[in-house]
BAVEXLUM-512227 format. One record per residue (C-alpha): x, y negated, z. Coordinates in nm, 2 decimals. Layout:
! residues N
       u       v       w
       X       Y       Z
...
! end
This chain:
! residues 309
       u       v       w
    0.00    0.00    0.00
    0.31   -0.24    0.08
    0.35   -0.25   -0.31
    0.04   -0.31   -0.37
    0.04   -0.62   -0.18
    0.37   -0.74   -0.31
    0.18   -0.72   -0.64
   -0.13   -0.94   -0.51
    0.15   -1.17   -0.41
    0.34   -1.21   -0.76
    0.05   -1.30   -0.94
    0.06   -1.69   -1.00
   -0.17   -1.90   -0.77
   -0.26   -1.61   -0.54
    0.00   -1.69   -0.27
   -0.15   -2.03   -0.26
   -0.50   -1.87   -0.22
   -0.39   -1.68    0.05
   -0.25   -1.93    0.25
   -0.57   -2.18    0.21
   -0.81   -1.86    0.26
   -0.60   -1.82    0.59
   -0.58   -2.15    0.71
   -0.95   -2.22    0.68
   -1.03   -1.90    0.90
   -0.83   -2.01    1.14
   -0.94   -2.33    1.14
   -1.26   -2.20    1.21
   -1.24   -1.98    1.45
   -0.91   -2.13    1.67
   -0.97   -2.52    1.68
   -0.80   -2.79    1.67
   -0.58   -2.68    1.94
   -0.53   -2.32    1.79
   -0.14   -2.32    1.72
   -0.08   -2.46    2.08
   -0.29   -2.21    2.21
   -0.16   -1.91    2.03
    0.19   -1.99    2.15
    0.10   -1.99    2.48
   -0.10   -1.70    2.44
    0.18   -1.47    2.33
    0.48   -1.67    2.44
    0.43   -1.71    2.76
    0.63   -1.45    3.02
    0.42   -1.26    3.28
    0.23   -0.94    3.34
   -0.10   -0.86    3.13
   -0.37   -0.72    3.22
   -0.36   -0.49    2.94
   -0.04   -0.31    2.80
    0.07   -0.33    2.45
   -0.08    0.04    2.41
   -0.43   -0.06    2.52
   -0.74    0.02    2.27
   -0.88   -0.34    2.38
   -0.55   -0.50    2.21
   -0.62   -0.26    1.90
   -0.98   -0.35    1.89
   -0.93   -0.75    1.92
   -0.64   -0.79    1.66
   -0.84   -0.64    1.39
   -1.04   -0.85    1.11
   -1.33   -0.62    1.19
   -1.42   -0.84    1.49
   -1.57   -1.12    1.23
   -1.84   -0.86    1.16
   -1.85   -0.74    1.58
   -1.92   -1.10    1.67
   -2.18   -1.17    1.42
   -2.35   -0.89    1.53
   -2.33   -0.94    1.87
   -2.44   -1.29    1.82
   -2.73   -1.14    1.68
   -2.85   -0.89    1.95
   -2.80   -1.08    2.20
   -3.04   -1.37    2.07
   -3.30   -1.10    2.14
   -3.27   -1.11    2.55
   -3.56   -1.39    2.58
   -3.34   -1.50    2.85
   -3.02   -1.51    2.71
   -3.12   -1.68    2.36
   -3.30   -1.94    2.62
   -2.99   -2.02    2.77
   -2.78   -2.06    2.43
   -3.04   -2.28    2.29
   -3.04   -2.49    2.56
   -2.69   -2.53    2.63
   -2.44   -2.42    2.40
   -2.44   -2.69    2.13
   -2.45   -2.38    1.84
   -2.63   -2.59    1.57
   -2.41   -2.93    1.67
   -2.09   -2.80    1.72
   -2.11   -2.36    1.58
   -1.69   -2.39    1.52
   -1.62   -2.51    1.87
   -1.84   -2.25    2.00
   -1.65   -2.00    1.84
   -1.31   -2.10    1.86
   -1.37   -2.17    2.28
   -1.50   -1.75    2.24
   -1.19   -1.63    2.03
   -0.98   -1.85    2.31
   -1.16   -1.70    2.58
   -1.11   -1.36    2.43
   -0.72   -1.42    2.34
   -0.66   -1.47    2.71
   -0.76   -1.22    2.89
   -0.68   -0.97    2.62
   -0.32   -1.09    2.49
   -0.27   -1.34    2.79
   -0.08   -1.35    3.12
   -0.27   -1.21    3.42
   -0.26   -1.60    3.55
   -0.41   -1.73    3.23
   -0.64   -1.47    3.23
   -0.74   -1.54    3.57
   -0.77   -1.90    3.51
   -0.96   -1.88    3.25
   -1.23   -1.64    3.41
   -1.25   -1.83    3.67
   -1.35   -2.16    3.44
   -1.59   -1.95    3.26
   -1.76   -1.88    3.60
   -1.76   -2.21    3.66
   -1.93   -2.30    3.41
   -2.19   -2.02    3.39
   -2.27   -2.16    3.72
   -2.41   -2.49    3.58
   -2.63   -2.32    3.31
   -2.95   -2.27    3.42
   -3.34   -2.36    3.29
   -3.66   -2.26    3.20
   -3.73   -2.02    2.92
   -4.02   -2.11    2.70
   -4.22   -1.78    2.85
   -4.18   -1.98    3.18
   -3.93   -1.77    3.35
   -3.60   -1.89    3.48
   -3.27   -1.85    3.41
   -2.91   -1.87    3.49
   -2.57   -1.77    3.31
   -2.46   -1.63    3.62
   -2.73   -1.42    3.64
   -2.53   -1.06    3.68
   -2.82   -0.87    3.45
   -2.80   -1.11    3.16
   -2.38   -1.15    3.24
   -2.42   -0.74    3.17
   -2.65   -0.76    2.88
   -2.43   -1.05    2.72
   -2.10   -0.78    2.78
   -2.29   -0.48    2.63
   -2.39   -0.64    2.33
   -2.03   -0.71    2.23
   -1.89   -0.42    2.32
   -2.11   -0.24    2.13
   -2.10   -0.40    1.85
   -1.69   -0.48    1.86
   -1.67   -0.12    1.91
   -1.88    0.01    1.62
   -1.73   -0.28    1.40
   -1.34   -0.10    1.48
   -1.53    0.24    1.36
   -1.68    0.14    1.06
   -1.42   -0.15    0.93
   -1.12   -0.14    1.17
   -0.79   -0.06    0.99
   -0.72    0.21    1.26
   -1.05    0.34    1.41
   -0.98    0.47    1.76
   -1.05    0.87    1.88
   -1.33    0.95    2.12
   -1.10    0.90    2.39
   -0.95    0.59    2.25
   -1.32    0.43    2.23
   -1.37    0.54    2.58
   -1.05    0.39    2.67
   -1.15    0.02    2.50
   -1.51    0.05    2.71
   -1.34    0.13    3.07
   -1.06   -0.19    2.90
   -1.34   -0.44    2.84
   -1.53   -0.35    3.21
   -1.20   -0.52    3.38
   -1.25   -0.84    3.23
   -1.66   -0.80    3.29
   -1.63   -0.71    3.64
   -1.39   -1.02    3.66
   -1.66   -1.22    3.51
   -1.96   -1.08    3.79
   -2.08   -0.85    3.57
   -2.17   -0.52    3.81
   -2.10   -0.17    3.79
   -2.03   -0.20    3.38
   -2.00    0.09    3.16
   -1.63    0.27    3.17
   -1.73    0.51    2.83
   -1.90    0.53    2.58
   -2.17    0.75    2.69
   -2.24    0.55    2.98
   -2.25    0.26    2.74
   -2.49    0.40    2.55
   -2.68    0.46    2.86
   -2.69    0.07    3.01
   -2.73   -0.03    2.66
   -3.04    0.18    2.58
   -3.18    0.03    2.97
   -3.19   -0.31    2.81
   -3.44   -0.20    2.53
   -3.80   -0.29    2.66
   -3.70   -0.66    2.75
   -3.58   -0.74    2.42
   -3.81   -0.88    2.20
   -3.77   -1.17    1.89
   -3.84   -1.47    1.95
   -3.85   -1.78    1.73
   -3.51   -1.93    1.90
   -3.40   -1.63    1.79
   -3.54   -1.59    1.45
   -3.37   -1.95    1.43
   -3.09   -1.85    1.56
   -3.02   -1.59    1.28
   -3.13   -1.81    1.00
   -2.89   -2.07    1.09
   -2.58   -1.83    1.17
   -2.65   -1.59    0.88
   -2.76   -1.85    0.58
   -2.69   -2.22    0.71
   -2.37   -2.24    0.86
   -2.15   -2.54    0.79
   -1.88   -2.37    0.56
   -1.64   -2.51    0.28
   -1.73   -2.35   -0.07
   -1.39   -2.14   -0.05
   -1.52   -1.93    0.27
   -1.92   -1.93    0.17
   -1.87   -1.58   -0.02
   -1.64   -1.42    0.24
   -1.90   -1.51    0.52
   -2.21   -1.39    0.33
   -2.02   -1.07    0.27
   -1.95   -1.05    0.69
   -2.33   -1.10    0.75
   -2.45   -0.88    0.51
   -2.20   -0.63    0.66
   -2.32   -0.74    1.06
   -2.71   -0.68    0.94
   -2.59   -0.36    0.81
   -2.42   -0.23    1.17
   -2.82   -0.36    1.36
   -3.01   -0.10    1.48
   -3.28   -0.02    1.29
   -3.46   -0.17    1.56
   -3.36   -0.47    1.59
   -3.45   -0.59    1.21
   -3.81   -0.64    1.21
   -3.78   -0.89    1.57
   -3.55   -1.10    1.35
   -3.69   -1.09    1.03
   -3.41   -0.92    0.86
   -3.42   -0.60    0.60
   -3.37   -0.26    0.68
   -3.22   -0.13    0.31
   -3.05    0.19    0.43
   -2.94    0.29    0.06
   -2.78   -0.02   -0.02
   -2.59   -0.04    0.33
   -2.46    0.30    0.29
   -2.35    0.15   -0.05
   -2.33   -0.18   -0.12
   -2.28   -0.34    0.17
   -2.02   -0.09    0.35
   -1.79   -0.16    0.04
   -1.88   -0.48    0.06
   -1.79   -0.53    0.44
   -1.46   -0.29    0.39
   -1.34   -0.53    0.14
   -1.40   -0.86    0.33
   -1.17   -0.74    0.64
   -0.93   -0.59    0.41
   -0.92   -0.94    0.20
   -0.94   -1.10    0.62
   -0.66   -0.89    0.76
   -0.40   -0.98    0.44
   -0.44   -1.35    0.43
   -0.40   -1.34    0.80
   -0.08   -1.10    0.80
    0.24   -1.24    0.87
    0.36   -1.45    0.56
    0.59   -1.17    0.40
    0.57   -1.01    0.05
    0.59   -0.67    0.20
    0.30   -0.69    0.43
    0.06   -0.42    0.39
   -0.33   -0.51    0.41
   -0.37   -0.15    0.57
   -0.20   -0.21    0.81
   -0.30   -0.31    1.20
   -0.24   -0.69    1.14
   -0.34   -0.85    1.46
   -0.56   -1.13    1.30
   -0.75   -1.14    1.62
   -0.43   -1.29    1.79
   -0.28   -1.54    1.51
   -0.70   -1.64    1.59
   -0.65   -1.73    1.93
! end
């Protein structure tokens, strides 16, 4: 495959695609302050919470988390609750980017970061969760620090960063290696006030399937979805690339989950279509964001969810 890519980067004008393509991603989903905060982020010295050899490190560096995040953007806008609390207080229609890029931050940290960062960082999160809290248009209250919407928030994107790595990940982890990322991602949960997560898969599945009768779609949610799958602010250059990653998100819902947000259920042409589709975009994801060197292989386990912290 390394030839192959030395090829892609011969031809005339692709090198320069390849470096725009990349620096409008990470644009997007690092900030502003993205090269500052990638340095520190891997430069700084100090024990992790994870090791190098950790399935939560493979998991987070791949491309295939642009597809997990849409997706778990999407499920979790149908907690009543939860899509209350994001339409309230998030800012995701005024400022979507910023949104993202304080996520892939938050995510960098405690994944790639130095326990202190890490612990730093949770500890703002809390903070902040701490100050969100309202009324729901059913009437009912809420607050972000509520531990059963902090679990269903957590169970959402592990599931769906988890299936993303199976289906689109450059290296897709063994049983035990999937196992491994859920019992991973429960540190940082727990750390968060999230109780008693699921440490496997099975008991993921489990949690996740306990969630299931108070989910429901609402219109925030329905607007929600229009607005992250068809009206996001994008520059003509990325518009393609990002249709391709919702098409391939939709694709990875539960059947279930369609009909409460108004999207298809085309089982034929995501077994087809849009898995090739999908494949290609995190293939076309993970080169322009592999270190800048003619040899670089697209196959290979580029950690694009790092250089996007």
């Amino acid at each position: 495959m390394a030839s192959v890519s030395s090829s892609l980067n011969s031809i005339p004008g692709v090198g320069e695609l390849r470096t725009r393509l990349a620096a409008e991603v990470f644009a997007k989903v690092a900030g502003e302050q993205g090269p500052q905060r990638a340095r520190r982020v891997h430069q700084s010295e100090g024990p992790r919470w994870f090791s190098a050899d950790r399935p939560i490190r493979e998991v987070h560096a791949d491309a295939s988390m642009f597809v997990g995040g849409l997706r778990a953007l999407l499920l979790q806008s149908l907690h009543p609750l939860a899509m209350a609390g994001v339409a309230g207080h998030s800012g995701y229609r005024g400022d979507p980017w910023g949104r993202l890029a304080r996520t892939s931050y938050f995510l960098a940290v405690t994944t790639f970061g130095t326990a202190a960062d890490a612990e730093q960082m949770v500890a703002k999160i809390r903070a902040i969760h701490a100050r969100v809290s309202g009324t729901a248009p059913d009437g009912r209250p809420y607050s972000a620090s509520d531990p059963h919407l902090l679990k269903w928030v957590h169970l959402a994107e592990v599931d769906s960063f988890l299936r993303a790595h199976r289906r689109y990940g450059a290296h897709p982890l063994d049983p035990d290696g999937r196992d491994g990322y859920v019992a991973d991602s429960a540190r940082v949960a727990t750390a968060l006030g999230v109780i008693d997560p699921p440490r496997d898969t099975r008991e993921l599945a489990a949690q996740f399937a306990g969630y299931r009768e108070e989910l429901r779609g609402t219109v925030e949610a329905r607007q929600a979805a229009r607005f992250m799958l068809f009206q996001p602010p994008l520059p003509p250059l990325v518009r393609p690339a990002y249709s391709l990653l919702g098409a391939a998100a939709v694709g990875l819902l539960p059947r279930w989950a369609r009909w409460p947000l108004r999207l298809p259920y085309l089982p034929l042409a995501e077994a087809t279509v849009v898995r090739v589709a999908g494949d290609s975009v995190t293939r076309a994801i993970r080169w322009a964001m592999a270190p800048d060197r003619a040899e670089a292989d697209p196959d290979e386990d580029q950690p694009a969810g790092e250089r996007a912290s």
